[in-house]
N, C-alpha and C positions, 0 to 999 in steps of 0.2 A: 235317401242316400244312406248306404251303410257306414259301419264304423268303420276303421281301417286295423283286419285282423291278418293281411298276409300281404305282402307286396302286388300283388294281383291286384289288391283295393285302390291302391294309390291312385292308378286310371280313372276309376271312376270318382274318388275326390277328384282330382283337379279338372275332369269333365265337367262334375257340376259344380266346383268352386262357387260361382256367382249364385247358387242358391242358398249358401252360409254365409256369405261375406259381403261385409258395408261395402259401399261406394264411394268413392270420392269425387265428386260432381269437377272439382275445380283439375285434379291430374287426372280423372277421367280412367278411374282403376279399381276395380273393385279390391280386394283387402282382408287378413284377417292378423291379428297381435294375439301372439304368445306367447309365456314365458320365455326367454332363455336360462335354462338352469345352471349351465357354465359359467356366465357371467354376472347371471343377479340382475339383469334388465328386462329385456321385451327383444322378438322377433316381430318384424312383421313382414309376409308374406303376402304378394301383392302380383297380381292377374292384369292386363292391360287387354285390350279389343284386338290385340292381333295374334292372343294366347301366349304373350311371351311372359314369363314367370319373374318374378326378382325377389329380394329379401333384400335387409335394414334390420340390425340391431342399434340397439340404444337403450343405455343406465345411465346410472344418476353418476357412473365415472365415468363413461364411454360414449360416443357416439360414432358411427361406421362414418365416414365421410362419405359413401355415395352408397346407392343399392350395386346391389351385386348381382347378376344375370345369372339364371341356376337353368342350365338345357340336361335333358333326358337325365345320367346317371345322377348327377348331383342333385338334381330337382328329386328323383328319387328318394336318395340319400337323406336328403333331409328330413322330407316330412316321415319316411322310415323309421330316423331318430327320433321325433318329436311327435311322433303320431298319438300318445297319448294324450296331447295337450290339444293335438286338433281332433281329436276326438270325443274329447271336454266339448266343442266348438261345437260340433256336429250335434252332438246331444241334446245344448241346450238350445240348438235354433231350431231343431225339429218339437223340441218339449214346448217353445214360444208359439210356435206357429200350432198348436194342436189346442190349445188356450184359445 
């Protein structure tokens, strides 16, 4: 997987999403947490089996009350904004797995 260097890339992160991101056995989702710099907490960003996308932040003032469903623009949008954190993500699971 490459890094995310133009909006073009975005596609192919969230194609192979599930080869960077934990699983959660018990909601049945794979996942990845990253900073949110706005707020001082955590994003995480979260893949379900029917490819529908969602996000959750939460700090140590805040917590979202539910996930929030992100379709085409916004799903974009986001990781756009934050692509350098998920590509932190990107980096070190490919540097893990080459170990």
């Amino acid at each position: 997987m490459n890094i995310i260097k133009k909006k073009v890339d975005i596609q192919e992160f969230i194609e192979n999403f599930d080869l960077i991101a934990h699983y959660d056995e018990l909601g049945r989702k794979h996942y990845l947490v990253v900073p949110d710099r706005e707020r001082g907490g955590d994003w995480t960003l979260m893949k379900y089996p029917n490819n529908e996308m969602t996000i959750h932040g939460k700090g140590v003032d805040y917590c979202d009350p539910d996930e929030q469903k992100l379709f085409d623009k916004d799903l974009l949008e986001f990781i756009w904004k934050n692509r350098k954190m998920f590509n932190s993500r990107i980096k070190e699971s490919f540097l893990l797995k080459k170990d």
